[in-house]
C-alpha angles and dihedrals in degrees: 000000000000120000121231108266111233085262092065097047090061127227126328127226109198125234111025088073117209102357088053089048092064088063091189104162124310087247090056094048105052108057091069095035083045085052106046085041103065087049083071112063098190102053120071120212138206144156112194125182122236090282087058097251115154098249089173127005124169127235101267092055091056098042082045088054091049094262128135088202143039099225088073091069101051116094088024129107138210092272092054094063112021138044113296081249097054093046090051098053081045091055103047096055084051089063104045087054094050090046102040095028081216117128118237110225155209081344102167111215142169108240118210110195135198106248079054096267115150129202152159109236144181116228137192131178134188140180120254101219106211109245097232106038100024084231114148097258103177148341124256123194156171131187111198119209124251109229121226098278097227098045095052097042085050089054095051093049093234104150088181104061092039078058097053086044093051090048095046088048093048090050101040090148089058123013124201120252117255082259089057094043096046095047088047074058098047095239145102125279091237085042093045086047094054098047094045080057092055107045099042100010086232130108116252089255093051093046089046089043080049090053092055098039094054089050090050093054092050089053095046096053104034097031137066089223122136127244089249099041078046091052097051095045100054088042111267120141085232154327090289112049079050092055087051098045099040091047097060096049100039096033083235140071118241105249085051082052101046089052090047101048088046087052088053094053101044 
Protein backbone atom coordinates (compact mmCIF):
# COMPACT_ATOMS: atom_id res chain seq x y z
CA UNK A 1 0.00 0.00 0.00
CA UNK A 2 1.36 3.28 -0.67
CA UNK A 3 2.37 5.63 2.34
CA UNK A 4 1.05 9.43 2.52
CA UNK A 5 3.46 11.51 1.06
CA UNK A 6 4.52 14.61 3.60
CA UNK A 7 2.02 16.75 1.53
CA UNK A 8 -1.10 14.58 2.74
CA UNK A 9 -0.24 14.55 6.58
CA UNK A 10 -0.53 18.22 6.66
CA UNK A 11 1.98 20.75 8.26
CA UNK A 12 4.04 20.14 11.22
CA UNK A 13 4.52 22.35 13.99
CA UNK A 14 7.65 21.26 15.91
CA UNK A 15 7.79 20.55 19.31
CA UNK A 16 4.14 19.43 20.67
CA UNK A 17 4.67 15.93 18.73
CA UNK A 18 1.46 14.08 17.47
CA UNK A 19 -1.42 16.41 18.80
CA UNK A 20 0.47 19.60 16.97
CA UNK A 21 0.81 17.57 13.94
CA UNK A 22 -2.52 17.40 13.51
CA UNK A 23 -2.55 21.02 13.10
CA UNK A 24 -6.46 21.07 13.22
CA UNK A 25 -7.33 24.66 13.97
CA UNK A 26 -5.90 26.54 16.59
CA UNK A 27 -9.66 26.55 18.32
CA UNK A 28 -9.69 23.07 18.21
CA UNK A 29 -6.35 22.75 19.65
CA UNK A 30 -6.44 24.86 22.82
CA UNK A 31 -9.18 23.61 24.93
CA UNK A 32 -7.15 20.18 25.61
CA UNK A 33 -3.41 21.98 25.60
CA UNK A 34 -5.23 24.71 27.87
CA UNK A 35 -6.33 21.71 29.99
CA UNK A 36 -3.47 19.75 30.43
CA UNK A 37 -1.55 23.35 30.99
CA UNK A 38 -3.17 24.67 34.26
CA UNK A 39 -2.48 21.24 35.75
CA UNK A 40 1.06 22.41 35.65
CA UNK A 41 1.68 25.72 38.10
CA UNK A 42 5.29 26.63 36.90
CA UNK A 43 4.80 26.83 32.98
CA UNK A 44 3.00 29.45 31.57
CA UNK A 45 0.96 28.87 28.37
CA UNK A 46 -0.33 30.96 25.43
CA UNK A 47 -1.47 30.80 21.83
CA UNK A 48 -1.66 34.40 20.18
CA UNK A 49 -2.92 35.17 16.37
CA UNK A 50 -0.83 36.95 13.96
CA UNK A 51 -1.84 40.64 15.83
CA UNK A 52 -0.54 39.32 18.78
CA UNK A 53 -4.23 38.81 20.78
CA UNK A 54 -4.27 36.18 23.36
CA UNK A 55 -6.51 33.72 21.59
CA UNK A 56 -5.62 30.58 25.05
CA UNK A 57 -3.76 31.14 28.03
CA UNK A 58 -3.61 28.72 30.97
CA UNK A 59 -4.40 29.45 34.41
CA UNK A 60 -0.79 30.40 35.82
CA UNK A 61 -0.29 33.10 33.10
CA UNK A 62 -3.77 34.95 34.23
CA UNK A 63 -3.33 34.63 38.20
CA UNK A 64 0.43 35.81 37.32
CA UNK A 65 -1.16 38.91 35.47
CA UNK A 66 -3.31 39.62 38.37
CA UNK A 67 -6.51 37.77 36.83
CA UNK A 68 -8.87 35.35 38.58
CA UNK A 69 -9.73 34.14 35.48
CA UNK A 70 -8.37 33.28 32.22
CA UNK A 71 -11.24 35.02 29.87
CA UNK A 72 -9.87 38.28 30.80
CA UNK A 73 -6.79 37.63 28.84
CA UNK A 74 -8.17 36.65 25.70
CA UNK A 75 -8.56 39.45 23.13
CA UNK A 76 -5.99 41.22 24.89
CA UNK A 77 -2.03 41.87 23.75
CA UNK A 78 1.39 42.34 25.42
CA UNK A 79 0.90 45.95 25.72
CA UNK A 80 -2.05 45.55 27.31
CA UNK A 81 -0.39 43.63 30.53
CA UNK A 82 3.22 44.33 30.83
CA UNK A 83 5.70 47.57 30.56
CA UNK A 84 5.73 48.95 27.51
CA UNK A 85 9.50 47.41 27.59
CA UNK A 86 8.59 43.99 28.42
CA UNK A 87 5.55 43.90 25.59
CA UNK A 88 7.88 45.08 23.04
CA UNK A 89 10.69 42.40 23.57
CA UNK A 90 7.47 39.96 23.60
CA UNK A 91 6.42 41.17 20.54
CA UNK A 92 9.01 41.11 18.86
CA UNK A 93 9.79 37.49 19.38
CA UNK A 94 6.13 36.94 18.23
CA UNK A 95 7.03 38.41 14.91
CA UNK A 96 10.16 36.84 14.05
CA UNK A 97 8.38 33.52 14.56
CA UNK A 98 5.47 34.47 12.35
CA UNK A 99 8.04 35.87 9.63
CA UNK A 100 10.74 33.32 9.71
CA UNK A 101 8.06 29.91 11.05
CA UNK A 102 10.88 29.09 12.77
CA UNK A 103 10.48 28.39 17.07
CA UNK A 104 12.61 30.46 19.42
CA UNK A 105 13.99 28.48 21.82
CA UNK A 106 15.37 27.74 25.22
CA UNK A 107 15.52 32.03 25.37
CA UNK A 108 16.21 32.71 29.26
CA UNK A 109 14.67 35.42 30.27
CA UNK A 110 13.73 37.35 33.50
CA UNK A 111 9.84 37.63 33.63
CA UNK A 112 8.20 40.90 35.47
CA UNK A 113 4.72 40.36 36.10
CA UNK A 114 2.40 42.11 36.71
CA UNK A 115 1.36 41.32 40.51
CA UNK A 116 4.97 42.17 40.91
CA UNK A 117 6.28 38.44 40.65
CA UNK A 118 9.57 38.08 39.29
CA UNK A 119 11.16 34.99 37.64
CA UNK A 120 13.85 33.26 35.31
CA UNK A 121 12.20 31.40 32.86
CA UNK A 122 12.73 29.19 30.00
CA UNK A 123 10.70 30.02 26.85
CA UNK A 124 9.95 28.51 23.82
CA UNK A 125 7.86 29.59 21.05
CA UNK A 126 6.60 27.87 17.77
CA UNK A 127 4.24 28.71 14.42
CA UNK A 128 1.12 27.37 14.16
CA UNK A 129 1.02 26.46 10.15
CA UNK A 130 -2.89 26.87 9.02
CA UNK A 131 -4.22 23.58 8.01
CA UNK A 132 -5.48 24.57 4.92
CA UNK A 133 -2.78 27.26 3.44
CA UNK A 134 0.22 26.25 5.28
CA UNK A 135 0.45 29.83 6.10
CA UNK A 136 1.99 30.56 9.58
CA UNK A 137 -1.47 31.32 11.47
CA UNK A 138 -0.37 31.95 15.16
CA UNK A 139 2.26 31.53 17.81
CA UNK A 140 2.03 29.06 20.57
CA UNK A 141 4.14 29.15 23.49
CA UNK A 142 5.35 28.08 27.09
CA UNK A 143 8.07 29.57 29.35
CA UNK A 144 9.14 27.02 32.17
CA UNK A 145 10.31 28.24 35.21
CA UNK A 146 14.19 28.02 36.42
CA UNK A 147 14.29 26.73 39.66
CA UNK A 148 16.64 28.47 42.55
CA UNK A 149 20.23 26.72 41.55
CA UNK A 150 21.21 25.71 44.91
CA UNK A 151 18.22 24.43 45.92
CA UNK A 152 17.82 22.21 43.02
CA UNK A 153 21.14 21.11 42.86
CA UNK A 154 20.63 20.21 47.45
CA UNK A 155 17.63 18.21 46.63
CA UNK A 156 19.34 16.18 44.01
CA UNK A 157 21.95 15.45 45.99
CA UNK A 158 24.50 16.71 43.47
CA UNK A 159 27.77 18.09 45.90
CA UNK A 160 29.60 19.14 42.61
CA UNK A 161 27.65 21.31 41.32
CA UNK A 162 26.79 22.91 44.93
CA UNK A 163 30.64 23.31 44.75
CA UNK A 164 30.79 25.40 40.79
CA UNK A 165 27.77 27.54 42.14
CA UNK A 166 29.53 28.35 45.27
CA UNK A 167 32.55 29.28 43.31
CA UNK A 168 30.57 31.51 40.58
CA UNK A 169 29.01 33.05 43.12
CA UNK A 170 32.35 33.67 45.07
CA UNK A 171 33.87 35.14 41.99
CA UNK A 172 31.01 37.09 40.64
CA UNK A 173 33.52 39.74 39.15
CA UNK A 174 35.03 37.20 37.34
CA UNK A 175 33.51 33.83 36.94
CA UNK A 176 35.37 30.81 36.06
CA UNK A 177 34.95 29.11 32.29
CA UNK A 178 32.78 25.77 32.00
CA UNK A 179 36.90 23.88 31.87
CA UNK A 180 37.64 25.47 35.10
CA UNK A 181 34.13 24.59 36.66
CA UNK A 182 34.08 21.06 35.52
CA UNK A 183 37.61 20.29 36.63
CA UNK A 184 36.68 22.18 40.32
CA UNK A 185 33.89 19.10 39.90
CA UNK A 186 36.05 16.62 39.02
CA UNK A 187 34.41 15.89 35.68
CA UNK A 188 34.63 16.32 32.48
CA UNK A 189 33.52 19.57 30.60
CA UNK A 190 30.93 17.37 28.19
CA UNK A 191 30.04 15.49 31.47
CA UNK A 192 29.77 18.90 33.60
CA UNK A 193 27.54 20.30 30.53
CA UNK A 194 25.15 17.49 30.62
CA UNK A 195 24.57 17.44 34.20
CA UNK A 196 24.21 21.16 34.50
CA UNK A 197 21.16 20.36 31.61
CA UNK A 198 19.65 18.11 33.67
CA UNK A 199 19.54 19.47 36.72
CA UNK A 200 18.51 23.19 35.72
CA UNK A 201 17.65 22.67 32.01
CA UNK A 202 20.15 25.75 31.29
CA UNK A 203 23.66 25.79 29.69
CA UNK A 204 26.62 26.49 32.07
CA UNK A 205 26.83 30.03 30.61
CA UNK A 206 23.32 30.63 31.11
CA UNK A 207 23.35 29.35 34.35
CA UNK A 208 26.91 31.64 35.12
CA UNK A 209 25.16 34.88 33.13
CA UNK A 210 22.07 33.87 35.67
CA UNK A 211 24.49 34.06 38.69
CA UNK A 212 25.55 37.81 37.74
CA UNK A 213 22.35 38.95 36.72
CA UNK A 214 20.74 37.97 39.77
CA UNK A 215 23.50 39.77 41.74
CA UNK A 216 23.09 42.46 39.91
CA UNK A 217 19.51 42.62 40.63
CA UNK A 218 20.06 42.31 44.06
CA UNK A 219 22.78 45.53 43.85
CA UNK A 220 20.67 47.60 41.84
CA UNK A 221 17.40 47.34 44.28
CA UNK A 222 19.07 47.12 48.16
CA UNK A 223 22.42 49.35 47.38
CA UNK A 224 23.25 53.00 46.45
CA UNK A 225 26.03 51.60 43.60
CA UNK A 226 26.25 52.95 40.33
CA UNK A 227 25.52 51.09 36.98
CA UNK A 228 28.93 51.23 36.25
CA UNK A 229 30.39 50.40 39.87
CA UNK A 230 27.39 47.47 39.48
CA UNK A 231 28.87 46.37 36.04
CA UNK A 232 32.27 45.98 37.11
CA UNK A 233 31.44 44.17 40.14
CA UNK A 234 29.29 41.34 38.70
CA UNK A 235 31.93 41.03 35.76
CA UNK A 236 31.00 43.00 33.00
CA UNK A 237 34.07 45.19 30.68
CA UNK A 238 31.91 48.13 31.19
CA UNK A 239 28.49 49.94 31.64
CA UNK A 240 27.78 49.38 28.50
CA UNK A 241 28.36 45.89 27.54
CA UNK A 242 25.80 45.39 31.32
CA UNK A 243 23.21 47.44 29.96
CA UNK A 244 23.38 45.26 26.93
CA UNK A 245 23.48 42.08 28.63
CA UNK A 246 21.00 42.77 31.38
CA UNK A 247 18.48 44.31 28.78
CA UNK A 248 18.09 41.38 26.75
CA UNK A 249 17.44 39.10 29.52
CA UNK A 250 15.14 41.46 31.84
CA UNK A 251 13.25 43.58 28.54
CA UNK A 252 14.60 46.80 30.45
CA UNK A 253 17.73 48.49 31.15
CA UNK A 254 18.71 48.84 34.46
CA UNK A 255 18.46 52.10 35.13
CA UNK A 256 14.63 51.73 33.59
CA UNK A 257 14.46 48.70 36.31
CA UNK A 258 15.87 50.31 39.24
CA UNK A 259 13.22 53.33 38.73
CA UNK A 260 10.45 50.85 38.28
CA UNK A 261 11.07 48.48 41.35
CA UNK A 262 11.48 51.75 43.64
CA UNK A 263 7.95 52.98 42.14
CA UNK A 264 6.44 49.48 43.23
CA UNK A 265 7.58 49.77 46.65
CA UNK A 266 6.73 53.05 47.34
Amino acid sequence: MPQPSSRSRGPRFPGFGLAAQLALGVETLSLPLERLFDDLPAIVFFIKDRAGRYLAVNSTLARRCGFPDKSALLGKRPSDLFPAALATRYERQDQRVLATAKPVLDQLELHLYPDRRRGWCLTNKYPVPDQTTGEICAVIGISRDVEDSAHGAAARGMPELIRALEAIQARIDDPPGIEELATMCGLTPAHFSRLVRRVFHLTPGQLAMKARIDEALHRLTTTGQSLAEIALSTGFCDQSAFTRHFRRLTGLPPGAFRQAVGKASD
